[in-house]
Residue, then its C-alpha position, 0 to 999 in steps of 0.5 A: x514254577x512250583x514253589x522251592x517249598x513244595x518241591x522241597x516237600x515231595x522231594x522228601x517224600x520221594x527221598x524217605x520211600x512214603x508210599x503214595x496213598x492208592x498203594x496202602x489199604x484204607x486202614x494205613x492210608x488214614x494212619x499215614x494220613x495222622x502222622x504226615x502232619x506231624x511233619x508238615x503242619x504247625x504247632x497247633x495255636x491255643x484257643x480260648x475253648x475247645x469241645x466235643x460234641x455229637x450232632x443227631x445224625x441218619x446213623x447215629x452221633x456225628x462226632x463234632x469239635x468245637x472251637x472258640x477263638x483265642x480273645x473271645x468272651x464266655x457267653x458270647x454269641x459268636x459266628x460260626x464256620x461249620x467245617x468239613x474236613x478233607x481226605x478224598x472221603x476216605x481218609x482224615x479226622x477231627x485231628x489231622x485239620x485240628x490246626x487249621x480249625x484253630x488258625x481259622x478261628x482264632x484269625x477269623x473270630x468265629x467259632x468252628x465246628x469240625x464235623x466227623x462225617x462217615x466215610x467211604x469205604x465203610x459208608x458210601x455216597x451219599x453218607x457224607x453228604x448226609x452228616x455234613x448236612x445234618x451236623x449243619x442243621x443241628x449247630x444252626x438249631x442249637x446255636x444259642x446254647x452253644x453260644x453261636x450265632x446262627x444267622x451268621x453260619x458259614x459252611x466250609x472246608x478243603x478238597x472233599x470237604x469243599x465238596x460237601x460245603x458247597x452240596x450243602x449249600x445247594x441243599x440249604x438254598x434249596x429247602x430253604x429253613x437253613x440259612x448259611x450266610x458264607x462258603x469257604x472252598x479250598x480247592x474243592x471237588x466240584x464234579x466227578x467226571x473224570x475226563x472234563x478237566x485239563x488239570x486233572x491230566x497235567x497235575x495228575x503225576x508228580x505233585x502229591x495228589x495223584x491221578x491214581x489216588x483219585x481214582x483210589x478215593x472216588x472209588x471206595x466212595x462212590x460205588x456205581x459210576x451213574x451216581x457221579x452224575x448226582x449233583x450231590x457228588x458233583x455240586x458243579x452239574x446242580x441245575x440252578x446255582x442262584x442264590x447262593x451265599x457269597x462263596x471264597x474259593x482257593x485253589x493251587x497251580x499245581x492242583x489236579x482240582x484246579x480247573x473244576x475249582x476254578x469252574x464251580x467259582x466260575x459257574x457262582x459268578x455267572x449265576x449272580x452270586x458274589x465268588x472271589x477267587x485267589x489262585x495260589x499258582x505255585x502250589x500243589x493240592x493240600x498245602x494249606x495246612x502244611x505251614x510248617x512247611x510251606x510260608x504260603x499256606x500260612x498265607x492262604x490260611x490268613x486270607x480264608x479267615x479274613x474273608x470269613x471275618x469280612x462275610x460274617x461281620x457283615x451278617x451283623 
């Protein structure tokens, strides 16, 4: 069953007219995007330090937001989770996952990174991935000026952010001079082929994010459809998934994500690695930062940072 909450949700989304994402131009689409939380999300928690930063990109500075958890002592070396944010590559910011940037920190007693990656239309495949992985390198070589620890680095983030935390794993394990130590997907995208998953078909109308705008935001990000193929769209199809950091993967019932979440954890535990998976069966994709809204995502945002706590403590 859909959770009352959730279809609470998009009942009222349905009641108040709001247009469904692949209807608007990109530019309103983002807009949509920052006022939505209003609604949904909660009040966001104080930390004990926020700040802005700028990594050395391909292109030029990747905007970074630093957080502190509430607690922790100036000076103090901390573990950090670099965090992707999500919005199909298309839409999202530094502001609409602030919230849950500060629920993660402050629960988990690691330092964040948010990363403001370049997006799709304007920037396309593999763009992305390239920020992701160099926002990465840059807060692992200047750990110890920010007051991190970087043997203790987790990367993470939801829907294409998941994508880009576990591309940049894969990048990391592979050329082996950037050690991550955690990866912490929410429903992540694992594998751009569209007709693989029975999930994308069953939760692809009706249940916020749709068929539609998945094919909306795939396609003002990825521009030839060979490059689906690319293991850095489709981190599921890298041919070697072994020795991978210990991953915790989240995904909803109700998720048009749900199988190839599913499968990538899958596909971790085959390998070797250690996968947890947690399965929030009554929910629909993007609810973990609809905590005003939804009890469950409160929840869910409690279990990702204990066993971010629990990864990096025992980095120690």
């Amino acid at each position: 069953m859909l959770h009352p909450q959730a279809q609470a949700l998009l009942r009222l989304i349905a009641e108040k007219g709001i247009p469904p994402t692949h209807t608007l131009p990109v530019a309103k689409a983002r807009e949509y995007y920052v006022v939505r939380r209003q609604v949904t999300q909660p009040a966001p928690p104080d930390v004990a330090e926020v700040r802005q930063l700028q990594a050395t990109g391909p292109a030029g500075a990747i905007p970074l937001r630093m957080y502190r958890p509430a607690g922790s002592r100036a000076g103090e070396a901390l573990p950090v989770l670099v965090y992707y944010h999500g919005g199909g590559w298309v839409i999202g910011d530094l502001d609409t996952h602030d919230t849950l940037c500060r629920e993660l920190a402050n629960g988990s007693g690691c330092a964040v990174v948010a990363v403001d990656y370049r997006m799709g239309p304007e920037t396309r495949f593999p763009g992305a991935v390239e920020d992701a992985l160099a926002a990465t390198r840059w807060v692992h070589a200047n750990a110890a000026k920010l007051g991190l620890d970087g043997t203790r680095l987790a990367v993470g983030g939801d829907s294409a952010g998941g994508n880009l935390a576990s591309v940049v794993a894969l990048s990391a394990r592979d050329s082996g001079d950037l050690p991550i130590a955690f990866q912490l997907l929410i429903y992540p995208a694992t594998d751009q082929r569209h007709d693989v998953y029975p999930s994308r078909a069953a939760n692809g109308k009706g249940y916020l994010l749709e068929k539609d705008t998945m094919d909306w935001f795939h396609d003002h990000y990825i521009d030839d459809p060979k490059k689906d193929l690319d293991w850095r769209a489709s981190p599921m199809l890298h041919a070697d998934h072994r020795n991978l950091p210990p991953a915790f993967v989240l995904v909803a019932g109700f998720d048009p994500l749900r199988d190839e979440g599913i499968a990538y954890a899958d596909k971790l535990s085959e390998a070797g690695n250690r996968a947890d998976l947690v399965s929030f069966e009554r929910q629909i994709h993007g609810f973990i930062t609809m905590g005003k809204v939804i009890d469950e995502a409160n929840t869910a945002v409690q279990l990702c940072a204990a066993a971010l706590r629990r990864a990096l403590e025992a980095k120690r």
